[in-house]
C-alpha positions as CSV (number, residue, x, y, z in Angstrom):
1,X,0.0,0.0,0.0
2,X,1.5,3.2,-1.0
3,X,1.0,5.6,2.3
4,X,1.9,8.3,3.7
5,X,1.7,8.9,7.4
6,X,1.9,12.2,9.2
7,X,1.9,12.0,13.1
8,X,1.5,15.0,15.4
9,X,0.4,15.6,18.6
10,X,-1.4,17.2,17.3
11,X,0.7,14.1,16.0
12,X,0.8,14.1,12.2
13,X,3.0,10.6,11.4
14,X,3.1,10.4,7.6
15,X,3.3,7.1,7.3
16,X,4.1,6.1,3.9
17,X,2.3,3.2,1.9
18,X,3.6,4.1,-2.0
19,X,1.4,5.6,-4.9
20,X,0.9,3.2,-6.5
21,X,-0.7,2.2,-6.9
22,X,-9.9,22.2,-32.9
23,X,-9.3,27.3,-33.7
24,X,-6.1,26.1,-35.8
25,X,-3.3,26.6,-34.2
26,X,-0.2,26.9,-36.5
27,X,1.6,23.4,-36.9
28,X,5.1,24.0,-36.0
29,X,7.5,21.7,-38.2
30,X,11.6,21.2,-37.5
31,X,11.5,20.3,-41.2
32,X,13.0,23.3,-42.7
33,X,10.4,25.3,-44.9
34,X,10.5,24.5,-49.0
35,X,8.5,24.7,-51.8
36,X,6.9,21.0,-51.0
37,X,6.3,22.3,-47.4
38,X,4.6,25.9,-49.0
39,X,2.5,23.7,-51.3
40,X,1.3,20.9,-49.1
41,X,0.1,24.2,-46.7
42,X,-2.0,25.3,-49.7
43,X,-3.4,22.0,-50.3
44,X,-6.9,22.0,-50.0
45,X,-9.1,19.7,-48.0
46,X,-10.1,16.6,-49.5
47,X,-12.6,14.2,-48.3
48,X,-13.2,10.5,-50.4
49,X,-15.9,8.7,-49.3
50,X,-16.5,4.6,-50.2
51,X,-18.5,1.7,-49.0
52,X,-15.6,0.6,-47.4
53,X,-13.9,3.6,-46.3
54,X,-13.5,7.5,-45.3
55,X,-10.1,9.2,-46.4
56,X,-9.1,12.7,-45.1
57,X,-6.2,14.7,-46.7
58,X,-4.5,17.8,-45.9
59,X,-1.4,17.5,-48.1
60,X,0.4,16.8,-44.7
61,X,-1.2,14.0,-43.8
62,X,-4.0,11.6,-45.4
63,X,-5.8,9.5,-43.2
64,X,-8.1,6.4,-44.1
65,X,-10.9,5.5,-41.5
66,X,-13.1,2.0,-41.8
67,X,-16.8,2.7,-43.1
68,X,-19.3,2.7,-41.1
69,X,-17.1,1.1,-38.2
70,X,-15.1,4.4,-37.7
71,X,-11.5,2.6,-36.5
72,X,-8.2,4.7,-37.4
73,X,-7.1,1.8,-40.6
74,X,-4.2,3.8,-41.9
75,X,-2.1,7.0,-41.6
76,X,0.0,7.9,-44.6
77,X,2.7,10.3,-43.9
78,X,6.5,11.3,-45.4
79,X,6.3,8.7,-47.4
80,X,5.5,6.2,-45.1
81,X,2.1,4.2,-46.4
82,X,0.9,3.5,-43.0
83,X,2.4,4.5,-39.6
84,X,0.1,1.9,-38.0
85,X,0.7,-1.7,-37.4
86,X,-0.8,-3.4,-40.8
87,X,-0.4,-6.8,-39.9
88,X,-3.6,-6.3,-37.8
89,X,-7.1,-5.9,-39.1
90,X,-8.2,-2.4,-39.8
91,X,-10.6,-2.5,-36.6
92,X,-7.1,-3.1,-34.5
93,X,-5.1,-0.5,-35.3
94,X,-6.3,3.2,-33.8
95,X,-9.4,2.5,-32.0
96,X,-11.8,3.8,-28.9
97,X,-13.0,1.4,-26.7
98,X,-14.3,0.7,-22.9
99,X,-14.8,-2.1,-20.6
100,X,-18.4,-2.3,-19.4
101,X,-20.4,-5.2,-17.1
102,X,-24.2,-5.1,-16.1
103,X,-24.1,-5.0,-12.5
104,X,-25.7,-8.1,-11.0
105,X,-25.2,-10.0,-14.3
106,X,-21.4,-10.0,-15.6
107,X,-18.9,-11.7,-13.8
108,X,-15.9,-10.0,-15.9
109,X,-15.9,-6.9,-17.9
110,X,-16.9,-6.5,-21.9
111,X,-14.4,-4.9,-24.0
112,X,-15.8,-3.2,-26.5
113,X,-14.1,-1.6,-29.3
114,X,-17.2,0.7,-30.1
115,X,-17.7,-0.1,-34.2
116,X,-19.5,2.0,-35.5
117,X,-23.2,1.1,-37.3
118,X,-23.4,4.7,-39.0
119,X,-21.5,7.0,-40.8
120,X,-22.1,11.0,-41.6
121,X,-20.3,13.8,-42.7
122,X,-20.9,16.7,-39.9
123,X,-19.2,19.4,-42.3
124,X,-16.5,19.8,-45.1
125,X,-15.7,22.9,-46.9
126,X,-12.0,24.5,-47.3
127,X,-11.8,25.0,-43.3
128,X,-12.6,21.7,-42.2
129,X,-13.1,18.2,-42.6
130,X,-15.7,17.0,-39.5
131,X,-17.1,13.5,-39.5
132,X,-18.5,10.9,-37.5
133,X,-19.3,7.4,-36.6
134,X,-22.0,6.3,-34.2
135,X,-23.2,3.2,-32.2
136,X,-26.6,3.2,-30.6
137,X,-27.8,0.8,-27.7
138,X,-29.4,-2.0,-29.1
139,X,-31.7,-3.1,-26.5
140,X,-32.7,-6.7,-28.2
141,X,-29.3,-7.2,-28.2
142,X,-27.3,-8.5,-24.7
143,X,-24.1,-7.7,-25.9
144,X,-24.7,-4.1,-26.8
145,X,-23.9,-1.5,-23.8
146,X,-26.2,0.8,-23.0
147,X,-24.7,3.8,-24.5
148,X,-25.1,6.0,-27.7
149,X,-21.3,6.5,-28.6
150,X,-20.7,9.3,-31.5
151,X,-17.0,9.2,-32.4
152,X,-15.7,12.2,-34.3
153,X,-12.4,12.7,-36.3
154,X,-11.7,16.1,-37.6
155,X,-9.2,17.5,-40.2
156,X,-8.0,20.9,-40.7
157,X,-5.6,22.8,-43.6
158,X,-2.2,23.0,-42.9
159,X,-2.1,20.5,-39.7
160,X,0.8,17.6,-39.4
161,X,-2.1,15.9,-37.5
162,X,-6.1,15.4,-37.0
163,X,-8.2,15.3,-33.7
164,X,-10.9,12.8,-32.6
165,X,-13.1,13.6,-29.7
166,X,-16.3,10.8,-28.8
167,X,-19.4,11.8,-27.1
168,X,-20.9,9.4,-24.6
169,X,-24.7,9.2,-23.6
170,X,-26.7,7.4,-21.5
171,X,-30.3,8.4,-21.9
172,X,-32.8,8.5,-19.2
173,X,-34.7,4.9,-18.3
174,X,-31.8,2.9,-19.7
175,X,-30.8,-0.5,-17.7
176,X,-27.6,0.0,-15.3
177,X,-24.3,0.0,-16.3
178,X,-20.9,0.0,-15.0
179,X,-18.5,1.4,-17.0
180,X,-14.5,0.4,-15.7
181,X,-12.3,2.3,-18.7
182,X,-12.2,4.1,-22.1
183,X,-9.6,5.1,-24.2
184,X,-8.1,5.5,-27.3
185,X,-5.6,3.5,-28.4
186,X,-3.2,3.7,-31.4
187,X,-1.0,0.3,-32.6
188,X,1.9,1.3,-34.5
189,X,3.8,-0.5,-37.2
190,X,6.5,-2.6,-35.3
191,X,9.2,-3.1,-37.2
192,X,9.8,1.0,-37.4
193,X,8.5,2.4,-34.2
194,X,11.1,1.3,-30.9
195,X,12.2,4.9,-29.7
196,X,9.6,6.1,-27.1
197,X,9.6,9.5,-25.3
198,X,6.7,10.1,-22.2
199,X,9.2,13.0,-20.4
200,X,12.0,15.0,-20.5
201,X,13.6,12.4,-18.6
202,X,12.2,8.9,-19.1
203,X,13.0,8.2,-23.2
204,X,14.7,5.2,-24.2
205,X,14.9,2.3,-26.9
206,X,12.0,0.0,-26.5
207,X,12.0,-3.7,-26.2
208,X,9.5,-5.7,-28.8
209,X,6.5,-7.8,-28.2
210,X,8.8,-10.4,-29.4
211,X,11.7,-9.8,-26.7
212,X,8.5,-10.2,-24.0
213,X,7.4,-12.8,-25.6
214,X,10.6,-15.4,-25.3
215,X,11.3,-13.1,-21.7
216,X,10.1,-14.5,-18.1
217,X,6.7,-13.1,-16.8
218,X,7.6,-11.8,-13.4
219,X,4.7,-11.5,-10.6
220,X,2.2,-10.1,-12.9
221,X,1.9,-10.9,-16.2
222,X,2.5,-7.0,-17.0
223,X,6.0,-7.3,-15.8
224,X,8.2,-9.4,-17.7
225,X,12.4,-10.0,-17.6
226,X,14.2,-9.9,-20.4
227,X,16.4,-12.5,-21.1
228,X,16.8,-13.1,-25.0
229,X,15.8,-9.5,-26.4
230,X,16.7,-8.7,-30.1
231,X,18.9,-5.7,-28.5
232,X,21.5,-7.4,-26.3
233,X,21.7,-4.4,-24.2
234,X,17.9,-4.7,-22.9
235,X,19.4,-8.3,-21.4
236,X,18.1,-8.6,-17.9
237,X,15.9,-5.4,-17.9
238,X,12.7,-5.2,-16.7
239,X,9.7,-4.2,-18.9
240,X,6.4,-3.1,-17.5
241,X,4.2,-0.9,-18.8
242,X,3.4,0.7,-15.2
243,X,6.6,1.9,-15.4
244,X,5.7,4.5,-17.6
245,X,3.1,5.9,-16.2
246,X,2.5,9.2,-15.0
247,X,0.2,11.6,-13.2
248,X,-3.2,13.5,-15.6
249,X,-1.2,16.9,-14.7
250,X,1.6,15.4,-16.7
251,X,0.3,13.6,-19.4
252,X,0.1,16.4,-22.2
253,X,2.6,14.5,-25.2
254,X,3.9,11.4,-25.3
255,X,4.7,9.1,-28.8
256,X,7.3,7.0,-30.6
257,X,10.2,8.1,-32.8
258,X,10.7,6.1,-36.2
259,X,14.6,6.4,-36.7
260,X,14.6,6.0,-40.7
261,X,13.2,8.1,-42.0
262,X,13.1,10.4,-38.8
263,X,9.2,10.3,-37.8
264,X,7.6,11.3,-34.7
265,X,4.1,10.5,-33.8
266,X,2.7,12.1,-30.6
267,X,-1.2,11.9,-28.7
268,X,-0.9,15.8,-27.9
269,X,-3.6,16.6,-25.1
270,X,-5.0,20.1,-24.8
271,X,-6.8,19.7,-21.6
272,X,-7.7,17.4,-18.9
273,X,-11.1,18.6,-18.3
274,X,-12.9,15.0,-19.4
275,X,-10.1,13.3,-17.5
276,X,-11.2,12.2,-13.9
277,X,-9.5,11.5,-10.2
278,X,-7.7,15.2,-10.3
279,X,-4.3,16.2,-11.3
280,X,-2.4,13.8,-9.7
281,X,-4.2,10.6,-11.0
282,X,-2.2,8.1,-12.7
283,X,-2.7,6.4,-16.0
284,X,-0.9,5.0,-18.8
285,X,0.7,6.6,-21.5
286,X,2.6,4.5,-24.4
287,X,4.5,1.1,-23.9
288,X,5.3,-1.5,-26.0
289,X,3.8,-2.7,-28.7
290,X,4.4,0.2,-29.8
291,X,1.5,1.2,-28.6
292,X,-0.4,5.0,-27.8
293,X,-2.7,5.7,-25.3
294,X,-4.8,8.6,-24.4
295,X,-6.5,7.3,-21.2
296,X,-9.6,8.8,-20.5
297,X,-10.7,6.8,-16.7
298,X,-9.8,3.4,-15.8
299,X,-9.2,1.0,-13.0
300,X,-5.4,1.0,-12.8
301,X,-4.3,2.2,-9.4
302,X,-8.0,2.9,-7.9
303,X,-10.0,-0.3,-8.6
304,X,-13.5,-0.2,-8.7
305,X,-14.4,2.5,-6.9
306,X,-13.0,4.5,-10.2
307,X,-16.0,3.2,-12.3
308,X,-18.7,5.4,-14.0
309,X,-21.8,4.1,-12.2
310,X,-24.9,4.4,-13.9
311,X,-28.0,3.2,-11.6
312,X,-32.0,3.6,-11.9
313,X,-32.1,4.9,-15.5
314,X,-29.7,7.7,-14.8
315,X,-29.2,10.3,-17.7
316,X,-25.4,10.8,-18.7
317,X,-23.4,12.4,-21.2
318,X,-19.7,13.2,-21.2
319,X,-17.2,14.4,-24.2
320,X,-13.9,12.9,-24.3
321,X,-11.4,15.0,-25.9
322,X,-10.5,16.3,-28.6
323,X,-7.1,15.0,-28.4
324,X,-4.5,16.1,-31.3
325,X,-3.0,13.0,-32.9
326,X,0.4,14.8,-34.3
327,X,3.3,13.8,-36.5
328,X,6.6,15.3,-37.2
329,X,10.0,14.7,-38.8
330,X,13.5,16.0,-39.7
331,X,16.3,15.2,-41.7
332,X,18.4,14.4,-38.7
333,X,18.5,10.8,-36.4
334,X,18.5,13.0,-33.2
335,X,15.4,12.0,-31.9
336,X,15.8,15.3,-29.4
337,X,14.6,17.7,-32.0
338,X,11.4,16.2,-32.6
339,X,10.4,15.6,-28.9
340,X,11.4,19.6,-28.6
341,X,8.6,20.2,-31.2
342,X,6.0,18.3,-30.1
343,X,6.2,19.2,-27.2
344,X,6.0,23.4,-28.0
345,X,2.9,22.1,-30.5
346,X,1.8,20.3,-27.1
347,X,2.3,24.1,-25.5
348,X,-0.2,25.9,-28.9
349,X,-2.5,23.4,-28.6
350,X,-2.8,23.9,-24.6
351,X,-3.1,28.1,-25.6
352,X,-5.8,27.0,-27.8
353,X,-7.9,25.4,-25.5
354,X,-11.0,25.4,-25.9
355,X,-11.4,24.8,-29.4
356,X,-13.4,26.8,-31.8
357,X,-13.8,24.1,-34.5
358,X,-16.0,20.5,-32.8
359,X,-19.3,20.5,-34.0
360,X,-21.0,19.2,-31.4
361,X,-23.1,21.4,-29.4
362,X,-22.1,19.3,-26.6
363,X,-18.5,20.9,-26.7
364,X,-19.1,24.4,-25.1
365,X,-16.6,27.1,-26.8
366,X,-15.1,29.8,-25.1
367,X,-17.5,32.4,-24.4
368,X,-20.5,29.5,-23.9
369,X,-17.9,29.2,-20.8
370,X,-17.0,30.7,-17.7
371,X,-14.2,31.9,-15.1
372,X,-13.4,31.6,-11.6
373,X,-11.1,33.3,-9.2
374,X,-10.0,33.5,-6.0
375,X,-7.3,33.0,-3.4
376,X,-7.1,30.3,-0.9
377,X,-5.8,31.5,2.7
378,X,-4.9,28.9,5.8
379,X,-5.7,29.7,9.2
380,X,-3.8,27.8,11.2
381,X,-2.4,30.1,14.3
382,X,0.1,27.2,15.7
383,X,2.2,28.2,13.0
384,X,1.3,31.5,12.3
385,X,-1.3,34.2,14.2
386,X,-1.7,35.8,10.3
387,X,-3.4,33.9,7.3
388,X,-1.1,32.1,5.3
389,X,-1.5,32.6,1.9
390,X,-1.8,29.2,0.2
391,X,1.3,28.8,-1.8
392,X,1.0,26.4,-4.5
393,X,-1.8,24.3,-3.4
394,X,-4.2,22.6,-6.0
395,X,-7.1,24.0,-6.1
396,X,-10.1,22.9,-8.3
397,X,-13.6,22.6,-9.5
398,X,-15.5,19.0,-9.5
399,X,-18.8,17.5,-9.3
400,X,-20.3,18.3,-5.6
401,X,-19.5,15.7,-2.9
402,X,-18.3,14.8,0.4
403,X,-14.2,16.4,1.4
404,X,-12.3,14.3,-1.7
405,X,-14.6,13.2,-4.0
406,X,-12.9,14.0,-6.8
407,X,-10.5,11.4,-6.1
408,X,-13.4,8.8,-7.1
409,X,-14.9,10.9,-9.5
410,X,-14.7,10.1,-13.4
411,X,-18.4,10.5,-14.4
412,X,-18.3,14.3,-14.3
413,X,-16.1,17.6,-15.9
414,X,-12.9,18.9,-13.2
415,X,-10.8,22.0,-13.9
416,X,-8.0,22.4,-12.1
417,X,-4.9,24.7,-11.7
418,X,-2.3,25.9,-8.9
419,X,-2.4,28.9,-6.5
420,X,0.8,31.7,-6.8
421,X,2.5,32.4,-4.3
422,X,0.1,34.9,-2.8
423,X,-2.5,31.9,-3.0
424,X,-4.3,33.6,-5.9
425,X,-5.6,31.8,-8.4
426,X,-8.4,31.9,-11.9
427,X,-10.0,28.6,-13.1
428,X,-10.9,29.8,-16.9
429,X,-12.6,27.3,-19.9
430,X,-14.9,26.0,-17.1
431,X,-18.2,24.6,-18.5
432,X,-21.4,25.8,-16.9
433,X,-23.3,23.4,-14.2
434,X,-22.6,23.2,-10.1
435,X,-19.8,22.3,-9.1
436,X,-17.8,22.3,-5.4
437,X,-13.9,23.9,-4.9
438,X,-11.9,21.6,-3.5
439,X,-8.4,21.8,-3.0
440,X,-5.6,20.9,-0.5
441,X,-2.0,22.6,0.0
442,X,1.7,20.8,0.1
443,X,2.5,20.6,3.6
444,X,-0.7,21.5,5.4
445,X,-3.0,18.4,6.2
446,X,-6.5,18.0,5.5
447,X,-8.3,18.8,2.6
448,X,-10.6,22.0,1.3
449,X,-14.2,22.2,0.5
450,X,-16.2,24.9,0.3
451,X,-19.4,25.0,1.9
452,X,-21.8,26.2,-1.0
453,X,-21.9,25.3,-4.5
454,X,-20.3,27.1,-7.0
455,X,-22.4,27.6,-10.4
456,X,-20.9,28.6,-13.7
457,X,-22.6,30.4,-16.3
458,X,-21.3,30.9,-19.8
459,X,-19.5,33.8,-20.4
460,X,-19.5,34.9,-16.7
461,X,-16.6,35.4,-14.4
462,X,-17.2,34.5,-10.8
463,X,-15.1,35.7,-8.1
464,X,-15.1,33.7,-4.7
465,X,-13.1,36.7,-3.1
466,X,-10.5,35.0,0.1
467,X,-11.2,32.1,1.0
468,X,-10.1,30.3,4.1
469,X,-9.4,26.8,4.6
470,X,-8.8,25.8,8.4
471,X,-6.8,22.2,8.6
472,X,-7.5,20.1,11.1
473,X,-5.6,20.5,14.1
474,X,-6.2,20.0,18.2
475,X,-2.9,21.9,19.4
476,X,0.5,22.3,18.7
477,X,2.7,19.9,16.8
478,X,4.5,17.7,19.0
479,X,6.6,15.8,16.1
480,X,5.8,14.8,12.5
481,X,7.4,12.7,10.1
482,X,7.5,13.5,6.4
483,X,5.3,16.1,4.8
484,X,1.2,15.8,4.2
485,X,1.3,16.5,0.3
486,X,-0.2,13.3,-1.2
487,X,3.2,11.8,-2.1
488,X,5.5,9.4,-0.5
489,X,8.9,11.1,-2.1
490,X,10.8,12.4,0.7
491,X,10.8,8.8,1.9
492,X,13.2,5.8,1.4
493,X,13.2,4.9,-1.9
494,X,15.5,1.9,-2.5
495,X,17.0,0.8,-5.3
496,X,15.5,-1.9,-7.1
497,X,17.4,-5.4,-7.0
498,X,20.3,-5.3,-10.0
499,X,18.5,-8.4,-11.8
500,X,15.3,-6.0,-11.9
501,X,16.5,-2.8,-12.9
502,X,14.7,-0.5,-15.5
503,X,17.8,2.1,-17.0
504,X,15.0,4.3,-17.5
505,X,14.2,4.6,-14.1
506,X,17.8,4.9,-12.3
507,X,18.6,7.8,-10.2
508,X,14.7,9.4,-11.5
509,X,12.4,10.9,-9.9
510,X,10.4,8.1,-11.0
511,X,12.5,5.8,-9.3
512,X,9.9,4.4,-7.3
513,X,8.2,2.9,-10.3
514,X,10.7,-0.1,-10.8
515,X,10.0,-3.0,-10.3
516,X,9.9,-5.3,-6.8
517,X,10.8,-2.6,-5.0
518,X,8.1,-4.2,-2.4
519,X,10.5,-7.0,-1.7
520,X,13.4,-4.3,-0.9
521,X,11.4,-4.0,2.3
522,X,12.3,-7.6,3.0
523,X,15.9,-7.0,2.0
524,X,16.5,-4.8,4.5
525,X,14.2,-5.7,7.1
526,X,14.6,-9.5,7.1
527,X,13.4,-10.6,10.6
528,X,12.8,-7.5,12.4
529,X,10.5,-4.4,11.2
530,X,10.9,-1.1,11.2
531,X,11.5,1.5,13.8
532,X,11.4,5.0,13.9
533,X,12.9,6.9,17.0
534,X,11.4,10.9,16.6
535,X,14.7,12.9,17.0
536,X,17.1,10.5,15.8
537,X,16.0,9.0,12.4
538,X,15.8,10.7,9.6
539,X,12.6,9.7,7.3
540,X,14.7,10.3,4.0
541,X,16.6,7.4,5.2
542,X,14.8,5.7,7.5
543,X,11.6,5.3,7.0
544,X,10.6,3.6,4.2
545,X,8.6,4.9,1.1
546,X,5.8,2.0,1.3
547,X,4.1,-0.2,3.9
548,X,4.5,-3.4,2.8
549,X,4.0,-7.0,3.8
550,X,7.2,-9.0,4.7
551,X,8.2,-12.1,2.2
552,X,8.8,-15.3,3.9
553,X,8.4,-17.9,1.2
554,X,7.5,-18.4,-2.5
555,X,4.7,-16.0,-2.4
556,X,4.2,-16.1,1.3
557,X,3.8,-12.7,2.9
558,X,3.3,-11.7,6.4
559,X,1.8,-8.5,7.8
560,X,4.8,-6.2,9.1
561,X,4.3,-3.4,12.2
562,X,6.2,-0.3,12.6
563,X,7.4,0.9,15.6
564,X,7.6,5.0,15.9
565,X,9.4,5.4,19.3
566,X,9.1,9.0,20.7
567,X,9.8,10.9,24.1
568,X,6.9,12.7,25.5
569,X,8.0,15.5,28.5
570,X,5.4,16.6,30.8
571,X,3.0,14.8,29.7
572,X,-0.5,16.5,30.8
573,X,-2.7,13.6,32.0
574,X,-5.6,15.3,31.1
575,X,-5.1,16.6,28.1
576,X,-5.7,14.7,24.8
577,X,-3.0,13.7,22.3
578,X,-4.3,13.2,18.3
579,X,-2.7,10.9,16.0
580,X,-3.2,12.1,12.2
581,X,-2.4,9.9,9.7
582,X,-2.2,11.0,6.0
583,X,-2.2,8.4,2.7
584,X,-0.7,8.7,-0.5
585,X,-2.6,5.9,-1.1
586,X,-3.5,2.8,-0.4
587,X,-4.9,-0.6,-2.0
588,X,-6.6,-3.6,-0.6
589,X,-5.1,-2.9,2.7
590,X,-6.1,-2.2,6.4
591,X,-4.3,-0.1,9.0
592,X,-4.6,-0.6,12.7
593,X,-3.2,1.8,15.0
594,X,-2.0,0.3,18.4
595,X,-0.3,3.0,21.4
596,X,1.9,1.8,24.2
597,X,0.6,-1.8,23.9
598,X,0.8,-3.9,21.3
599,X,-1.3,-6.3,22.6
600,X,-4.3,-4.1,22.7
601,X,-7.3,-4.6,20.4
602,X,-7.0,-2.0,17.6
């Protein structure tokens, strides 16, 4: 379980259990400007329509999408006939899909790849190319989730790229249904694709289906050691596609790099409004395959309290997306360069957010939006008798709930941003509907919510003036380990065993992403657990980043107890002393809490 405790006494203990857990914009090429580059820009719009098939061309980029199914068959580009992986059928190569049950009645999820029954062309003219695919509930038939899914792919002039955004709805009266993940997912050709980039600082040569394959699954079948990889270098890495995973704040470009000739391809996100669980969710991104993700909700980390619920004929409707599917190239093998430039096209298409161009009236543009403002003050007078002006704190807009909701929440819209360092902050592109401000602040327990809900209207800017947020607290702080901020990184990390390693991952911020490092614990706790003494230890050594079960066996675990040993001076009798506690997070897991005697019940 991936924790974080924070004892004060006030006793904050942070005790740590890991995390795991379209307005054009202009394209921005490193190809150096020519006369092929000037004329493909003046290429007009073209749009071919067949039984079989819908083909969208911009001179930059023509792509072929399945009739009336509406999957992603082929993307020509630079001379390449198809980026995408061709050895699968057409239906398998870029597609949306979701995993879906009927509560009471499926045992295991459907996946559902979301083919398309319909086809029809929303616009095309010299500005734009907008179509769409849909997929209505079939009630006669038990297979058919009940959703109307409209998936839309749009083209504009002068764009190394296209955008596809889906509409969801569930209409009013329709049976239950839980709904566990949607995405989009892009399969790209194999035998050119094997340079992947998700960060500044986690980019690397990929492994091959075919090197995980002949490798050894590890303890899930995710994780796999390579033994006999095509690139003798990879030998005795570990791949896992967890590994690359990052939080919704930081998934805004990530793609493969084609080394001859010198391609990029890139899911660009402008936004994370359709996204749920908050900034500091985690998802995937790309792994191999090579495969591209844009994750919309899922399971992964969270379980099934995550879901999209739907009960008693609930009415739904959510967009997902647009998100910018962008290529680029170079005449050079750095793959550098073309990460740089997708990542300022990642930075126009942010500026350009919200779109003017979707169709749907279900995609609210600018001024159909609103604004809000405000700035987040603590009151906390055991460390200051002034308000503290909330420096950096998260601080958004989500569906109304109980304190934290928006951890849970993937069926509505959430806008976030982050507080200056006067603890100001403006929430802009918000669509209209209640909502509740919620936020929290690094180093300051306890989480904000206001009292009333907020209501946007489009066009209208609403200013919540100061606002305080008072943390829990019942006196003075007495000691603390760590620091309440929803992450377990000032802990212990360790370094993962040297037959496990991921070189991505060494000496990272992301270190605590390899692999096994839940058996380190063992390692260096072999008999005897943990303990803490308050004023000797130091928690960036010594206590460690995740609360774990010992291994005693071949998959034989026990439960391990941490000791926290502390001096109390004139102690008031009569006074009352408060353990606080605060998770990263946690997963399939139970904490009991025992003081003085370990024998007592907890």
């Amino acid at each position: 379980m991936v924790s974080k405790i924070g004892s004060n006494v006030q006793c904050r203990d942070f005790l740590a259990f890991l995390m795991f857990f379209f307005a054009s914009v202009y394209a921005i090429r490193s190809i150096p400007t020519n006369g092929t580059e000037d004329l493909k820009s003046s290429t007009p719009l073209r749009l071919d329509i067949t039984d079989t098939h819908v083909v969208m061309d911009n001179g930059f980029i023509k792509v072929t999408l399945s009739n009336p199914t509406g999957a992603i068959a082929e993307i020509q580009y630079q001379g390449i006939d198809n980026v995408l992986e061709y050895s699968f059928k057409e239906t398998n190569r870029g597609y949306w899909d979701i995993v879906w049950t009927r509560p009471g009645i499926d045992d295991n999820g459907n996946f559902d790849t979301l083919q398309g029954t319909h086809f029809r062309v929303i616009t095309s003219d010299e500005n734009q190319i907008e179509v769409s695919f849909t997929k209505d509930y079939d009630r006669e038939d038990p297979s058919s989730v009940p959703l109307n899914i409209d998936k839309r792919y749009v083209m504009l002039p002068g764009r190394s790229g296209f955008y596809t955004y889906a509409i969801y709805q569930h209409i009013e009266g329709w049976p239950d249904v839980d709904i566990g993940q949607t995405r989009l997912a892009i399969k790209l050709q194999r035998a050119l694709f094997n340079y992947m980039a998700i960060s500044d600082e986690i980019q690397r040569e990929m492994p091959s289906d075919n090197d995980r394959s002949s490798g050894r699954t590890l303890d899930y079948k995710e994780a796999v050691l390579l033994t006999n990889p095509s690139n003798p270098n990879m030998r005795g890495e570990v791949d896992d596609k967890y590994q690359y995973s990052l939080e919704n704040k930081d998934i805004k470009v990530h793609g493969w790099i084609c080394r001859s000739p010198h391609v990029g391809f890139w899911i660009i996100t402008g936004a994370n409004e359709f996204r749920g669980g908050g900034p500091i969710r985690q998802d995937l991104t790309s792994h191999v395959g090579p495969t591209a993700l844009s994750m919309f909700f899922s399971g992964h980390y969270a379980g099934y309290n995550y879901d999209v619920s739907l009960r008693n004929g609930e009415a739904w409707k959510k967009v997902f997306g647009p998100v910018f599917i962008y290529l680029n190239s170079d005449q050079g093998d750095d793959p550098k360069p073309l990460w740089e430039n997708a990542k300022d096209e990642m930075v126009a298409e942010t500026k350009s957010w919200p779109y003017t161009f979707p169709k749907s009236e279900d995609y609210p543009t600018a001024s159909q939006r609103g604004t809000v403002t405000g700035r987040l003050l603590i009151r906390d007078r055991y460390l200051s008798e002034d308000l503290i002006p909330a420096k950096s704190a998260y601080i958004g807009l989500a569906p109304p709930g109980s304190d934290g909701h928006w951890q849970e929440d993937a069926k509505g819209y959430q806008f976030w941003t982050q507080t200056d360092d006067n603890g100001y902050f403006r929430i802009t592109a918000v669509r209209p509907g209640n909502y509740n401000l919620y936020g929290w602040a690094p180093g300051i327990l306890g989480d904000y919510k206001n009292k009333d809900d907020v209501t946007i209207r489009p066009g209208e800017e609403t200013s919540l003036g100061e606002i305080e947020f008072d943390p829990p607290r019942n006196g003075p702080t007495i000691w603390e380990i760590g620091v309440p901020d929803r992450k377990a990184a000032e802990f212990f990390v360790p370094d993962p065993a040297p037959e496990l390693m991921n070189y991505a991952l060494i000496n990272h911020t992301e270190k605590f992403r390899q692999y096994g490092l839940w058996d380190r614990y063992t390692d260096l706790y072999p008999s005897q657990d943990l303990v803490y003494r308050v004023g000797e230890s130091d928690y960036r050594k010594d206590w460690f980043f995740a609360h774990v079960n010992r291994k005693v066996g071949d998959n034989t675990y026990e439960p391990t107890t941490w000791r926290i040993s502390f001096p109390v001076q004139n102690v008031n009798q009569t006074a009352t002393y408060t353990l606080r506690i605060a998770l990263a997070a946690t997963t399939l897991t139970r904490i009991d809490v025992l003081i003085n005697d370990p024998n007592a019940h907890p």
